[in-house]
ZAZAKE-721646 format. One record per atom (N, C-alpha, C): atom name; y negated, x, z; residue in three letters; residue number from 1. Coordinates in steps of 0.05 Angstrom, whole numbers. Layout:
// ZAZAKE-721646
VOVO   at        v        u        w    aa     i
VOVO   CA        Y        X        Z   Ala   NUM
...
***
This chain:
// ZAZAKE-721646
VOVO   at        v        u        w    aa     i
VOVO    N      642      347      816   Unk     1
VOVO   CA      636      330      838   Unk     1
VOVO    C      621      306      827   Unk     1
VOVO    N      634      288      825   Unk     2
VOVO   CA      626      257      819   Unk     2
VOVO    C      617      242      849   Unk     2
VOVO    N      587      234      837   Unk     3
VOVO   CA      581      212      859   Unk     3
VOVO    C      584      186      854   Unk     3
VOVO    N      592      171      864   Unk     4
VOVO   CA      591      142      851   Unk     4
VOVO    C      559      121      857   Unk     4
VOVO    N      559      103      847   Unk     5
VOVO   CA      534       81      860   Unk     5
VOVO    C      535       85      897   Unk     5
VOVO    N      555       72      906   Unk     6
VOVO   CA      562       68      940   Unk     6
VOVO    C      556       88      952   Unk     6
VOVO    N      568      120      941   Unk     7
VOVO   CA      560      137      951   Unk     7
VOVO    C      532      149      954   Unk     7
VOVO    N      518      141      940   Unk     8
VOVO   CA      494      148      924   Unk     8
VOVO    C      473      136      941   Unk     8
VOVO    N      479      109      948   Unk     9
VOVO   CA      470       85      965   Unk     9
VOVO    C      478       97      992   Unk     9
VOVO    N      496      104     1001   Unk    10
VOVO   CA      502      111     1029   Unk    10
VOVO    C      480      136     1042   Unk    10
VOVO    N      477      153     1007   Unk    11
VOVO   CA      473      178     1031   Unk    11
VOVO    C      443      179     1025   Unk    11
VOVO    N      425      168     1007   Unk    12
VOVO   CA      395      168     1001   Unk    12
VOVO    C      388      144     1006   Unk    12
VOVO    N      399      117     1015   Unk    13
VOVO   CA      393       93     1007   Unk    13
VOVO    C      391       85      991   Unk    13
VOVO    N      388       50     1003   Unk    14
VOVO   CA      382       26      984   Unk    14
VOVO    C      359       27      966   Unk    14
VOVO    N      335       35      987   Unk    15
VOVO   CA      307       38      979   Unk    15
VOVO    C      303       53      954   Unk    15
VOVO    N      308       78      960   Unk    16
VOVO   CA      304      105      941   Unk    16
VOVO    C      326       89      914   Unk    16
VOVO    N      356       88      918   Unk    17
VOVO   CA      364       87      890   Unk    17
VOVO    C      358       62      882   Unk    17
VOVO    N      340       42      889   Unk    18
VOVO   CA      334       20      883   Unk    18
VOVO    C      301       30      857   Unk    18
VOVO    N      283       52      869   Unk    19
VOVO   CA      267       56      858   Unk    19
VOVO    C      282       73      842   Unk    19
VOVO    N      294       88      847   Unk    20
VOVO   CA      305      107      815   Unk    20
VOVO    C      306       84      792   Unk    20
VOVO    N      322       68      800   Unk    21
VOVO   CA      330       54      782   Unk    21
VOVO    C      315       33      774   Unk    21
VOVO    N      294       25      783   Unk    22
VOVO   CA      267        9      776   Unk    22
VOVO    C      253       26      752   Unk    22
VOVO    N      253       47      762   Unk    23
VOVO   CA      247       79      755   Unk    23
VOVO    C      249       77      727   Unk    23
VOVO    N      277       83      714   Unk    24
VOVO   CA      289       84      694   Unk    24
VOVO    C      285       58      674   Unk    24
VOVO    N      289       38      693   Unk    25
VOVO   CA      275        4      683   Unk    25
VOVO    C      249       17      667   Unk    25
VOVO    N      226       17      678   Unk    26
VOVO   CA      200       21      670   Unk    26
VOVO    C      197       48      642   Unk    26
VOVO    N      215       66      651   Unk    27
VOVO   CA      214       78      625   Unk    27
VOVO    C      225       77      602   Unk    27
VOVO    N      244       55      603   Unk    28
VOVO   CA      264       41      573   Unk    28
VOVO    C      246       25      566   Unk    28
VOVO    N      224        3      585   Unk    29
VOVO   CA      206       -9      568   Unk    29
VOVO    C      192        2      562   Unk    29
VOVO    N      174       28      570   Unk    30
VOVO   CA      150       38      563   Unk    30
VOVO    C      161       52      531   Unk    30
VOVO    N      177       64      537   Unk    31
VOVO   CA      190       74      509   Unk    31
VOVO    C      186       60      493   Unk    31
VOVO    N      202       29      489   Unk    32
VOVO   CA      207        3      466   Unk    32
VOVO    C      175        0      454   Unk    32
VOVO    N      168       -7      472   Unk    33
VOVO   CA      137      -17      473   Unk    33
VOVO    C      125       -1      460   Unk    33
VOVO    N      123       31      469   Unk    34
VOVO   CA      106       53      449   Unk    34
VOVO    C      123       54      419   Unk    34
VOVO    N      140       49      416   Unk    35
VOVO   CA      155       51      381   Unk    35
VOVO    C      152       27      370   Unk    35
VOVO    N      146       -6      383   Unk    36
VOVO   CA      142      -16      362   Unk    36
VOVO    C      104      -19      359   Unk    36
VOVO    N       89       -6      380   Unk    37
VOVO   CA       63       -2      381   Unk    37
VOVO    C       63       13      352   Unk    37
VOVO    N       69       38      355   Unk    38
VOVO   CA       73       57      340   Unk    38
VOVO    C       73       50      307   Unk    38
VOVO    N       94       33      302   Unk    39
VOVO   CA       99       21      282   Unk    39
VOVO    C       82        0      270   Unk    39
VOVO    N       70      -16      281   Unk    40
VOVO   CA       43      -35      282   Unk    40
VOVO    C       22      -16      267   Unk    40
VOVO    N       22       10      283   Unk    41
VOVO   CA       -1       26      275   Unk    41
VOVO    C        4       39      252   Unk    41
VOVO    N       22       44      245   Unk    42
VOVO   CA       27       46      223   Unk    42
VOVO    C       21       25      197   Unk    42
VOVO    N       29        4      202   Unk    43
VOVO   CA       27      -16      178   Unk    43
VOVO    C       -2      -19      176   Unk    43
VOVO    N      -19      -19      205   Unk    44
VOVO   CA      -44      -26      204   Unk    44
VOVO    C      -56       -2      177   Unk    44
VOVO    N      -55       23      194   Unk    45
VOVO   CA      -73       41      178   Unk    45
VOVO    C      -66       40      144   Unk    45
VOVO    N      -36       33      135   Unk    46
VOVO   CA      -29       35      112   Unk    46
VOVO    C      -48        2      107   Unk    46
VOVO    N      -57      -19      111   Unk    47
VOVO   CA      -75      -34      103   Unk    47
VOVO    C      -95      -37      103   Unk    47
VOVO    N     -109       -5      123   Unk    48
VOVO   CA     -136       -5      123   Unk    48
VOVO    C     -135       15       92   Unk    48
VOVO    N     -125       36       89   Unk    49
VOVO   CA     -130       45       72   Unk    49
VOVO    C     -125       41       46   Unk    49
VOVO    N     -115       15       34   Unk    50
VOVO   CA     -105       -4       16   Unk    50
VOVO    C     -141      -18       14   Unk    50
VOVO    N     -147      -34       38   Unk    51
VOVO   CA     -170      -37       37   Unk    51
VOVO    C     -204      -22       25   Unk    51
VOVO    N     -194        4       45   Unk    52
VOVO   CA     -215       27       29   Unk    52
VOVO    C     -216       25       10   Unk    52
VOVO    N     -196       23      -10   Unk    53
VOVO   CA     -182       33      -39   Unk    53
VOVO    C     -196        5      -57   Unk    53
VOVO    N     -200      -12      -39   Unk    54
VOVO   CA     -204      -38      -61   Unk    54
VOVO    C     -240      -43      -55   Unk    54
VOVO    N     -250      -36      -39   Unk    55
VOVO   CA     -277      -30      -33   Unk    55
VOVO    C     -284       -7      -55   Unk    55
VOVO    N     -289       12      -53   Unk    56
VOVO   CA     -292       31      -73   Unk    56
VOVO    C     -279       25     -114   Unk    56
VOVO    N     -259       13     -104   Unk    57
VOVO   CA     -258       -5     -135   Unk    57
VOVO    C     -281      -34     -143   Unk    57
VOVO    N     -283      -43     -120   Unk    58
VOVO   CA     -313      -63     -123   Unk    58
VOVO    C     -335      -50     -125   Unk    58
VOVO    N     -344      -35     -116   Unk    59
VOVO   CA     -363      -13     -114   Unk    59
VOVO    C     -372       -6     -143   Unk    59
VOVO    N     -345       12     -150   Unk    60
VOVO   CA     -345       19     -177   Unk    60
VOVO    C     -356        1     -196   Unk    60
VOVO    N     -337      -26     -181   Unk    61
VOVO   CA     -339      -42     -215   Unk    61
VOVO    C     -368      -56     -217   Unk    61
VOVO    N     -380      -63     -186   Unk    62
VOVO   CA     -407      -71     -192   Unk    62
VOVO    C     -428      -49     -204   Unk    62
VOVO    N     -426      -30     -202   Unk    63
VOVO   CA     -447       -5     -213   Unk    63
VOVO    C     -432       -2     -237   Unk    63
VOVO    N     -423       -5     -255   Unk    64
VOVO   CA     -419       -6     -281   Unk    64
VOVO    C     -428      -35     -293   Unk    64
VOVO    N     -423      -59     -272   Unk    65
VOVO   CA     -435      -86     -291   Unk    65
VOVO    C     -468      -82     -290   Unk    65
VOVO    N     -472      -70     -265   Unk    66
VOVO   CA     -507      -58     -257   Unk    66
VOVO    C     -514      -46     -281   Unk    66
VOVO    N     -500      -27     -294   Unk    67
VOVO   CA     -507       -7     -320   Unk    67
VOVO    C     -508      -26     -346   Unk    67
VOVO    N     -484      -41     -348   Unk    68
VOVO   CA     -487      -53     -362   Unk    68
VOVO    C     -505      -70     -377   Unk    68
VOVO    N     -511      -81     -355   Unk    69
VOVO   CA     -539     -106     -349   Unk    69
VOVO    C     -563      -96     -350   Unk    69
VOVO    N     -562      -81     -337   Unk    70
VOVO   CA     -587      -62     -347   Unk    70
VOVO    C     -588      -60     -378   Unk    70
VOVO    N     -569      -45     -387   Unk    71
VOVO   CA     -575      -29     -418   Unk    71
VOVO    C     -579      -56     -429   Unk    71
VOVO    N     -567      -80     -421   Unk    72
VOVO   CA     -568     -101     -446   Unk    72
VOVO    C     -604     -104     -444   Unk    72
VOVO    N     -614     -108     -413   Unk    73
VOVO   CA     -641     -115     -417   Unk    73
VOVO    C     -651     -100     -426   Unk    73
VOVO    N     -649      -81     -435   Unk    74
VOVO   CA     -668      -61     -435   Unk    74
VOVO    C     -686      -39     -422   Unk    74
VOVO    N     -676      -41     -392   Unk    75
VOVO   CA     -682      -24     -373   Unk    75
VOVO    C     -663        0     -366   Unk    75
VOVO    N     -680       25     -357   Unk    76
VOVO   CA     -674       41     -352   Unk    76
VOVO    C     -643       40     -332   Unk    76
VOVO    N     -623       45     -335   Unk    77
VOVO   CA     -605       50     -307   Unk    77
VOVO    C     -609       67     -284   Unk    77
VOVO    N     -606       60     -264   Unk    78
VOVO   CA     -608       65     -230   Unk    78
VOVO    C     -591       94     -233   Unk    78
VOVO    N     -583      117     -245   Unk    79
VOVO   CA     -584      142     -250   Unk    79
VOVO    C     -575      153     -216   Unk    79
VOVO    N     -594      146     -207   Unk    80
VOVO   CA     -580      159     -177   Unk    80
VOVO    C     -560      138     -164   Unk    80
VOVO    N     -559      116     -166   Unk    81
VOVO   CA     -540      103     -149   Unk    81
VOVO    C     -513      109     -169   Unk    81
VOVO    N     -521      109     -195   Unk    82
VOVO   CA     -495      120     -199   Unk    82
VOVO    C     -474      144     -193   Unk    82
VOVO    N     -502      163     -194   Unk    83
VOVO   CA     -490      190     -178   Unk    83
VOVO    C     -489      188     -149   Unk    83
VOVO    N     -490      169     -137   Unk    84
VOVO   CA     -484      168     -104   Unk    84
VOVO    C     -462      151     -107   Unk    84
VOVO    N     -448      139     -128   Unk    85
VOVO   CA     -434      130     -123   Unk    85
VOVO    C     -408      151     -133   Unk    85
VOVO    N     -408      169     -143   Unk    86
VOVO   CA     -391      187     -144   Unk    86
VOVO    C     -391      215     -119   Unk    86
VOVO    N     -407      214     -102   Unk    87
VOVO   CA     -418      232      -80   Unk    87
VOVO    C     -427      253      -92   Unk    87
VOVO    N     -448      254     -121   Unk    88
VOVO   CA     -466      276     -119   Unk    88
VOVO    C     -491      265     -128   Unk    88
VOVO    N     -506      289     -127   Unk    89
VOVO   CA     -532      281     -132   Unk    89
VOVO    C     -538      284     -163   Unk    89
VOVO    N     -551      268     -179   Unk    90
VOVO   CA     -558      273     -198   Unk    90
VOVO    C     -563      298     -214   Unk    90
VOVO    N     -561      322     -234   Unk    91
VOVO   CA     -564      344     -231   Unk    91
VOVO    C     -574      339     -257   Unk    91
VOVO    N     -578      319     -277   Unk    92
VOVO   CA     -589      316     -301   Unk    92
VOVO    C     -619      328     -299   Unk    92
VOVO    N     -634      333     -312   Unk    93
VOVO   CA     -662      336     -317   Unk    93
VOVO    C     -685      325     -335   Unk    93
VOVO    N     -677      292     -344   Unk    94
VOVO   CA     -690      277     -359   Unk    94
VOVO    C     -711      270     -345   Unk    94
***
């Protein structure tokens, strides 16, 4: 049993299959919209964590020129910032 549009229209109305079909409208956009959202969020997070990655390489590299600079002066090195910069605590006993 096939209904067609006319028939469809005759026996529920204009109104009703006018909203079905508004209906179906609203959820082909909401769909599009959430996959290229989706996709955005993706590229984002893959550039936030590209970012992390280059923070923690600055990080690094300034607490090694810190060490450095230090030893040339002649001062003791910052011992714990170095071990906080690896996430432990110093466990040496000098």
């Amino acid at each position: 049993m096939e209904i067609s549009w006319l028939e469809a229209i005759e026996t529920i109305g204009v109104p009703a299959v006018g909203a079905g079909g508004l209906g179906y409208l609203v959820w082909v956009l909401f769909k599009s919209l959430i996959t290229g959202v989706n996709k955005k969020l993706d590229t984002q997070q893959d550039m936030i964590v590209t970012l992390i990655d280059r923070v923690r390489q600055l990080d690094n590299d300034i607490i090694r020129i810190d060490a450095m600079c230090r030893s040339v002066m002649g001062v003791k090195p910052d011992v714990d910032r170095i071990a906080r910069a690896d996430g432990r605590k110093d466990k040496r006993k000098d």
